[in-house]
N, C-alpha and C positions, 0 to 999 in steps of 0.2 A: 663268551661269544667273541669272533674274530673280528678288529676294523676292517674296516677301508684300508687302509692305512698299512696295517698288519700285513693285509692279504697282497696289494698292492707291492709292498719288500719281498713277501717269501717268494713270489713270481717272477724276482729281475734275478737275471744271469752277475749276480752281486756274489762276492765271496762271502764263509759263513762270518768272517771277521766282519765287513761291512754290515752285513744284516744284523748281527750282536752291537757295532757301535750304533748305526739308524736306532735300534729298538731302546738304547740306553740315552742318547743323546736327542730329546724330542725338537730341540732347537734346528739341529742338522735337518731332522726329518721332514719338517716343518718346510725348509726351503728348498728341498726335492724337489724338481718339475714333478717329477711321474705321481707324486702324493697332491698333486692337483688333477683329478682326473677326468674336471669337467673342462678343462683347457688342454693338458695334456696326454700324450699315449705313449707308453713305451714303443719303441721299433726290436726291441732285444739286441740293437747291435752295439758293441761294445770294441772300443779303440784303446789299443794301454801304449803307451810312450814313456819314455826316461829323457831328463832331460839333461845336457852338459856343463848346466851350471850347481846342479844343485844331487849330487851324488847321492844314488841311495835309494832318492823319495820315486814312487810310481806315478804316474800320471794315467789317468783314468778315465776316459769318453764314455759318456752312457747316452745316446741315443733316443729324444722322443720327438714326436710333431704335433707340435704346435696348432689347433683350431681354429684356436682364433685367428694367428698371425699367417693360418696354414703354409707354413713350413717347417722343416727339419732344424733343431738345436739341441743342443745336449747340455749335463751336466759336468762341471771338470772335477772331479775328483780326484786329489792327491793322498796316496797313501804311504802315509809320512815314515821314511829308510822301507820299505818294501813289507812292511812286520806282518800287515796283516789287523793292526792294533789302534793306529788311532790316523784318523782323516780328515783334510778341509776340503770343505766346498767350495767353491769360486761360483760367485753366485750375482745377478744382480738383485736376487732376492735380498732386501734391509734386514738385518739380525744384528743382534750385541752378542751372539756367541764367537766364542775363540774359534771355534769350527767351522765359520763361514764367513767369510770375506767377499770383498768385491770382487769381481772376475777383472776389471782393469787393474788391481794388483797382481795376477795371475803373472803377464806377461815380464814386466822388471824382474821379479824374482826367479823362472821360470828358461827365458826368452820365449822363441818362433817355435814350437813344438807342434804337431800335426793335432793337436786336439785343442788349439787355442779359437776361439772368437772368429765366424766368418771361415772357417775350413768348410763347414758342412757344408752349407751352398755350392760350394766348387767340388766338394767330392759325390753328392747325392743330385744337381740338377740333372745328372745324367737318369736317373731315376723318377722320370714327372710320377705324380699318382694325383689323381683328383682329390677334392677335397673328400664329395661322395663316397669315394673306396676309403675314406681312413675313413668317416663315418660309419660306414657298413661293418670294417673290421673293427669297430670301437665297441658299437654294439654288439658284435657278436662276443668279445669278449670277455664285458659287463652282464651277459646272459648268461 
C-alpha cells in the first residue's frame, strides 16, 4: 500500500532524481513542508535560480501555503552541480542530517537569489485567496 507520504512526492512537479533522493533519504523527507499535510498544501508552483557565488548548484523554489500561518512559503532546495543526484534543504525544520540545514545558512553561502526567505510575500500578495478557498482546494484534493 501507498503512504501519505509516498503519494504526496509522486504528485509534486519534482524531478525523477528528487523524488528517488526524497524516497531514499527519510530525513530530507521528513522536513518537507508539503509531507505535512495537515498544515501544509502544495501550490505546484515551482521557482529554479542559479546562484553567482556558488557555480554549478540549482536552486530550487517549491511552493506551498501554509494553514496555519495562512500564507505562501516554500521549500529551498539546492541541487548540488545541477546532476540531478543529490540535495539539501534549507529548512527551519531541526534535523542532524547532512541534507538539511538551516535556511539562515542558505543566504551566506548562496547570497540574495529570488527564492530566498521573504520573496514570496512580495511576489504572491498580488494573489490574495482566502483562507476558505485553500481549504475548499485542500479538501478537494485529499478526496
Amino acid at each position: 500500500m501507498v503512504s501519505v507520504t509516498d503519494l504526496i512526492v509522486r504528485l509534486q512537479p519534482y524531478s525523477q532524481g528528487l523524488k528517488d533522493f526524497i524516497k531514499n533519504n527519510p530525513d530530507f523527507a521528513e522536513a518537507l513542508k508539503i509531507n505535512n499535510p495537515n498544515r501544509f498544501i502544495s501550490v505546484g508552483a515551482v521557482v529554479i535560480s542559479h546562484s553567482p557565488l556558488v557555480q554549478g548548484d540549482k536552486i530550487i523554489g517549491f511552493y506551498v501555503y501554509d494553514n496555519k500561518e495562512e500564507k505562501f512559503k516554500q521549500d529551498v532546495i539546492v541541487d548540488i552541480k545541477g546532476r540531478d543526484k543529490e540535495f539539501i534543504l534549507y529548512t527551519r525544520f531541526k534535523s542532524k542530517s547532512k541534507w538539511v540545514k538551516d535556511i539562515n545558512d542558505f543566504e551566506p553561502k548562496y547570497g540574495k537569489v529570488c527564492t530566498t526567505r521573504g520573496s514570496i510575500g512580495r511576489n504572491l500578495k498580488k494573489y490574495p485567496m482566502r483562507s476558505s478557498q485553500m481549504r475548499s482546494w485542500r479538501l478537494s484534493l485529499l478526496n
